[in-house]
Backbone as numpy.savetxt, mean C-alpha at the origin, in Angstrom:
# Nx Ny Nz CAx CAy CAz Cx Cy Cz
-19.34 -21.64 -17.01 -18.34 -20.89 -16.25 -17.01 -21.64 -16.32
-15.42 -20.93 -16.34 -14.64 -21.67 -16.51 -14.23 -22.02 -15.24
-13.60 -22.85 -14.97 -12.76 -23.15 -13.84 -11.91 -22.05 -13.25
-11.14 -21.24 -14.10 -10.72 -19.99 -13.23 -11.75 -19.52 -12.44
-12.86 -19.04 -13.60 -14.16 -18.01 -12.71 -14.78 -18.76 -11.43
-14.44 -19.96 -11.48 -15.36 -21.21 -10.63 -14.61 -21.20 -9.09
-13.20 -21.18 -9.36 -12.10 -20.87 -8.39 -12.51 -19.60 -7.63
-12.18 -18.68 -8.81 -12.09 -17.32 -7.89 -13.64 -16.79 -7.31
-14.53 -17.36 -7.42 -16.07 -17.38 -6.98 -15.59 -17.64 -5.68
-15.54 -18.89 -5.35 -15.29 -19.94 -4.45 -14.27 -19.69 -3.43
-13.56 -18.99 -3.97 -12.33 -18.44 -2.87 -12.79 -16.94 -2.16
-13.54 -16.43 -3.57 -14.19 -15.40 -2.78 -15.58 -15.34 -1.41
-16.04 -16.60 -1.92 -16.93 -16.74 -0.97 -16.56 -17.39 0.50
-15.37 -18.28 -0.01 -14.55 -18.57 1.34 -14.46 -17.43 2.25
-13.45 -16.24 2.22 -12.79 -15.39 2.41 -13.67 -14.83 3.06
-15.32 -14.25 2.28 -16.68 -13.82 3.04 -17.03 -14.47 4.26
-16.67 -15.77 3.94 -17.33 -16.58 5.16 -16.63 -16.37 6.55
-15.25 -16.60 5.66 -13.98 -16.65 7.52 -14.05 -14.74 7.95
-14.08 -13.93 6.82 -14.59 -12.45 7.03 -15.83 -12.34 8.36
-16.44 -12.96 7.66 -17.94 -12.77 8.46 -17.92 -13.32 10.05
-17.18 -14.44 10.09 -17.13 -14.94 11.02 -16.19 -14.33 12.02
-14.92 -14.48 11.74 -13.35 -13.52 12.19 -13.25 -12.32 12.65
-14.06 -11.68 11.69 -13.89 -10.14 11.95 -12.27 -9.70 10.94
-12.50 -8.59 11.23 -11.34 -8.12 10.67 -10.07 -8.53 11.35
-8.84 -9.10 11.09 -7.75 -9.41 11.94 -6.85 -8.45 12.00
-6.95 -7.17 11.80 -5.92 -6.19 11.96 -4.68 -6.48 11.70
-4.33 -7.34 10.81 -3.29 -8.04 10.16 -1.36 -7.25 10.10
-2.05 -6.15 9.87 -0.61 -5.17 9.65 -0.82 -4.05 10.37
0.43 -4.00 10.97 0.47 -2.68 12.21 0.40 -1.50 11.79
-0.50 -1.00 11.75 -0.78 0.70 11.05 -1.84 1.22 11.98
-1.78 2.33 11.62 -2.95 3.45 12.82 -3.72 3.36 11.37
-3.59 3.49 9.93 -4.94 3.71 8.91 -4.13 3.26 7.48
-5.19 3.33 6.82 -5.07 2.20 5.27 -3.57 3.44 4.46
-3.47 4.23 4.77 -2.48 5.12 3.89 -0.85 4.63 4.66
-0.77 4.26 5.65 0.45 3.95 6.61 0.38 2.02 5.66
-0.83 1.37 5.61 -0.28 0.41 4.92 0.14 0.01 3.72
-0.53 1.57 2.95 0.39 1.48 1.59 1.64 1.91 1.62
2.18 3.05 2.51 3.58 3.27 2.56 4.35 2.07 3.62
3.63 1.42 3.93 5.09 0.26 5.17 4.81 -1.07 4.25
3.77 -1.47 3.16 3.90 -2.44 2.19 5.27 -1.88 1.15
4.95 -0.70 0.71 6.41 -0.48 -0.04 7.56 -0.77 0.52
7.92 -0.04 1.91 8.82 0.25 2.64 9.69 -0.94 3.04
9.24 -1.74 3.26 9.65 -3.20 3.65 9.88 -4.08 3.03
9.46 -3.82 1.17 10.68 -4.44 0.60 11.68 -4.50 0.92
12.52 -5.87 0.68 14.00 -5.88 0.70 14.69 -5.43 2.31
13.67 -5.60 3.30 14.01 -4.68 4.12 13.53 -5.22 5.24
14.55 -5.52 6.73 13.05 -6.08 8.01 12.48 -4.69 8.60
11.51 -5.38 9.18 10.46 -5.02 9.56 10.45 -3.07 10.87
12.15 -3.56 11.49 11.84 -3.23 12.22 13.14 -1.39 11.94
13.67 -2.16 10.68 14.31 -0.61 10.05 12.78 -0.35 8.83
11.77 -0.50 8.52 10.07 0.28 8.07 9.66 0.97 9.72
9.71 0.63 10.90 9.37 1.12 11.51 9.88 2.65 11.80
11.28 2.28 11.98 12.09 3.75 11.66 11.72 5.05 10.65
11.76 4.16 9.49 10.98 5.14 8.35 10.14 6.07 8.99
9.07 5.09 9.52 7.58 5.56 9.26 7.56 6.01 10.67
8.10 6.12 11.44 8.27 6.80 12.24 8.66 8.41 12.09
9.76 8.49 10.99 10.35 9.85 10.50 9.25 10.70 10.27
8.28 9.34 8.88 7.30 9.96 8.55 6.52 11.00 9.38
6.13 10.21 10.78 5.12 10.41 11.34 5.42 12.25 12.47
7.20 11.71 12.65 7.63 13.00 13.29 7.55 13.88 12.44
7.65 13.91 11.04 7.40 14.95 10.68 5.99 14.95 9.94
5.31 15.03 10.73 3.56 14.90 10.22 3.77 14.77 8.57
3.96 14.09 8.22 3.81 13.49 6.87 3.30 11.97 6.36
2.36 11.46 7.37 2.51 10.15 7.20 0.54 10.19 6.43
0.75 11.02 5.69 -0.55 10.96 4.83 -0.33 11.55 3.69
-1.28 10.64 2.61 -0.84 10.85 0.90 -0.78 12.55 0.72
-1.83 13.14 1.11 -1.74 14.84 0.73 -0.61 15.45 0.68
-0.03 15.04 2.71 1.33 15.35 2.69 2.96 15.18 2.26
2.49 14.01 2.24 3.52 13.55 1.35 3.98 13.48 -0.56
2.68 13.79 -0.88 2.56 15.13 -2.42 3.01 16.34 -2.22
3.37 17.29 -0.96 3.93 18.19 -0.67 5.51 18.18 -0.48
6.08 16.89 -0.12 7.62 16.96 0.31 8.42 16.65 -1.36
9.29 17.49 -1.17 10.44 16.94 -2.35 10.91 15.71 -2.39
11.55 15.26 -3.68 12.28 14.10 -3.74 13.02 14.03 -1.92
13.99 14.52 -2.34 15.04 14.84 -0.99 14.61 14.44 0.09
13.52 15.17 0.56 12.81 15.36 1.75 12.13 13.83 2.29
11.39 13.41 1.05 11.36 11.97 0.94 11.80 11.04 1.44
13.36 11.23 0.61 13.92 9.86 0.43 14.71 10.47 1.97
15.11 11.50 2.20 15.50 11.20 3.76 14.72 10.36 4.67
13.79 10.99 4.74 12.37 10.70 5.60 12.93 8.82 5.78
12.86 8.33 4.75 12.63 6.85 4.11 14.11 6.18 4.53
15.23 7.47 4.53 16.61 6.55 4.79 16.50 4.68 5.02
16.11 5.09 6.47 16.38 4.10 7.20 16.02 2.35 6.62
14.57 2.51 5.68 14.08 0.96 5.05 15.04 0.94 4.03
16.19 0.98 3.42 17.13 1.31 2.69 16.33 1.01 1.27
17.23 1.16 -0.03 16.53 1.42 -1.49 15.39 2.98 -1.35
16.01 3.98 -0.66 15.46 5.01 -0.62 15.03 5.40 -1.61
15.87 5.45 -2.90 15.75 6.55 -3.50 14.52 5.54 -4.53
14.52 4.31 -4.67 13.75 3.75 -5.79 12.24 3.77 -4.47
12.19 3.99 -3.48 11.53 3.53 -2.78 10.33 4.78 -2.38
11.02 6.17 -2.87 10.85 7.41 -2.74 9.56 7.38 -4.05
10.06 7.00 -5.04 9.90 7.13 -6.66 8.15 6.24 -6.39
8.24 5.00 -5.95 7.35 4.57 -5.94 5.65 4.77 -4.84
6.85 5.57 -4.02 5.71 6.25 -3.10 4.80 7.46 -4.02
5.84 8.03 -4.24 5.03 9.10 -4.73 4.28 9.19 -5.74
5.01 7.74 -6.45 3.73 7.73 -7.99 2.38 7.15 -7.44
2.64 6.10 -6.30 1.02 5.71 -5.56 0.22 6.59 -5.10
0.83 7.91 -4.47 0.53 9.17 -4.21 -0.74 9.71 -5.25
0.49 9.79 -5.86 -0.41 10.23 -7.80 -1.58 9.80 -7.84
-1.16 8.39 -7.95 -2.24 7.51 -8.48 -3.53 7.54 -7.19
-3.48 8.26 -5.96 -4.71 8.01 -5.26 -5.16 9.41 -5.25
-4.08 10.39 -5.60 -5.15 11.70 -5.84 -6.00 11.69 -7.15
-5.33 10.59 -8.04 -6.10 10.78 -9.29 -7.20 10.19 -9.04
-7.53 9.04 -8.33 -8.35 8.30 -8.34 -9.50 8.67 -7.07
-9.04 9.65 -6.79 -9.94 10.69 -5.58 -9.73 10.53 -3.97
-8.87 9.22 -3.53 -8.40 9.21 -2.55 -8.86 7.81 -2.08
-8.11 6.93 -0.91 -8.30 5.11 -0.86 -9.32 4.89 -0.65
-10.50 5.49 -0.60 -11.83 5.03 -0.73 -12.28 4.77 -1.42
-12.40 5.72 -2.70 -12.57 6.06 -4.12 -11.73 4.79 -4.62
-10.62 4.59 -4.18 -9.84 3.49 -5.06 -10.08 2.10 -4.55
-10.53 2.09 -3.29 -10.70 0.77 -2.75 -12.21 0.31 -2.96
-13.53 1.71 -3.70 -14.81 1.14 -4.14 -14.51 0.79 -5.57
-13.34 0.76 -6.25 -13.31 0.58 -7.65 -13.18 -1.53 -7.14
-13.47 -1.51 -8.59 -13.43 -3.21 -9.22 -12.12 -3.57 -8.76
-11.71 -4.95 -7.73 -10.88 -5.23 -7.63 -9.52 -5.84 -8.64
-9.79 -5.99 -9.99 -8.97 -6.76 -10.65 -8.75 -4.96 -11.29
-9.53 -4.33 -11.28 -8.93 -2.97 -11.82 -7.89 -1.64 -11.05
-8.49 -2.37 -9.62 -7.17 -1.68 -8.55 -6.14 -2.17 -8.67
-6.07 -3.97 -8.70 -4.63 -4.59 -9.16 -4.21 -4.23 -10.26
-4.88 -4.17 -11.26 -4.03 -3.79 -12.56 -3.32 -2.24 -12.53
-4.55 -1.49 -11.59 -3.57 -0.34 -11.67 -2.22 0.09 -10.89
-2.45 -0.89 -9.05 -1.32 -0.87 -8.79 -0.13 -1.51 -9.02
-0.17 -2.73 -10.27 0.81 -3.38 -10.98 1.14 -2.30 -11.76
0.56 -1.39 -12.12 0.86 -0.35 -13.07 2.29 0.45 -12.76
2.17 0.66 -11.39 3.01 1.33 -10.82 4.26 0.77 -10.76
5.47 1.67 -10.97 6.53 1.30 -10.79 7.23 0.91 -9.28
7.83 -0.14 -9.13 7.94 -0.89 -7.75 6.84 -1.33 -6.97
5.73 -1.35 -7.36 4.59 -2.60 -6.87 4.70 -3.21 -7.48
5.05 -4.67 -7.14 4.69 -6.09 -7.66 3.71 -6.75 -7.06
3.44 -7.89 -7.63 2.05 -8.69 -6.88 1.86 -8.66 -5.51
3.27 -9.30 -4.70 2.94 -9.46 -2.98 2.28 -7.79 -2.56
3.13 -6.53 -3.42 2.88 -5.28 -2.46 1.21 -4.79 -2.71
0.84 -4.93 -4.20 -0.03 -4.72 -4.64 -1.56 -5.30 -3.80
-1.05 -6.49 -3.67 -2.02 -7.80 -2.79 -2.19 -6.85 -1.03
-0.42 -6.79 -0.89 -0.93 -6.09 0.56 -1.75 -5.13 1.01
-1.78 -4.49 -0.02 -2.29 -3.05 -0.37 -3.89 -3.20 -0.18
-3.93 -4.08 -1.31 -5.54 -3.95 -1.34 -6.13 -4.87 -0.02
């Protein structure tokens, strides 16, 4: 086994252990896993407490779930989003994650896939980089 594989064993079994023990730490403020893929985007470049605004818009206008938010226009979007500013690149990347979880049947479906194959696919995406990708999963 190489030392990478020996590492990432080992870190994984860490992680199980403080898991097992810890419990889940509810780490990021969301009501469900679709609010933490849109406030991981959202908060690029951005504090914390103009993502709340956003996702607030979101939420007034019942859109704060992938289905619905495959229904709103660009426009509609990137209003929604004003407030975490980089709207319009910020719009672009929502909606291709969108894509990418109806294709993949929805965050269950994508979160029982192989983890180095969810990262690769949400590196895939335009405006996920490692930290958002990481948050994500």
């Amino acid at each position: 086994m190489q030392n990478a594989d020996r590492a990432s064993a080992s870190l994984a079994e860490i992680y199980n252990l403080l898991f097992d023990y810890y419990g889940a730490q509810n780490w990021w403020p969301a009501e469900h896993g679709f609010e933490v893929i849109v406030g991981a985007i959202l908060t690029q470049n951005t504090a914390w407490t103009n993502v709340e605004l956003a996702l607030e818009n979101l939420r007034k206008h019942d859109c704060l779930r992938y289905q619905e938010i495959l229904n709103l226009s660009v426009s509609e979007l990137q209003s929604h989003i004003r407030p975490a500013g980089f709207y319009r690149r910020k719009a672009q990347s929502i909606q291709a994650i969108n894509q990418c979880l109806q294709d993949s049947q929805g965050i269950e479906a994508l979160s029982g896939q192989d983890h180095q194959y969810s990262r690769a696919l949400l590196l895939g995406i335009c405006g996920i980089g490692e930290e958002t990708a990481d948050a994500i999963l």
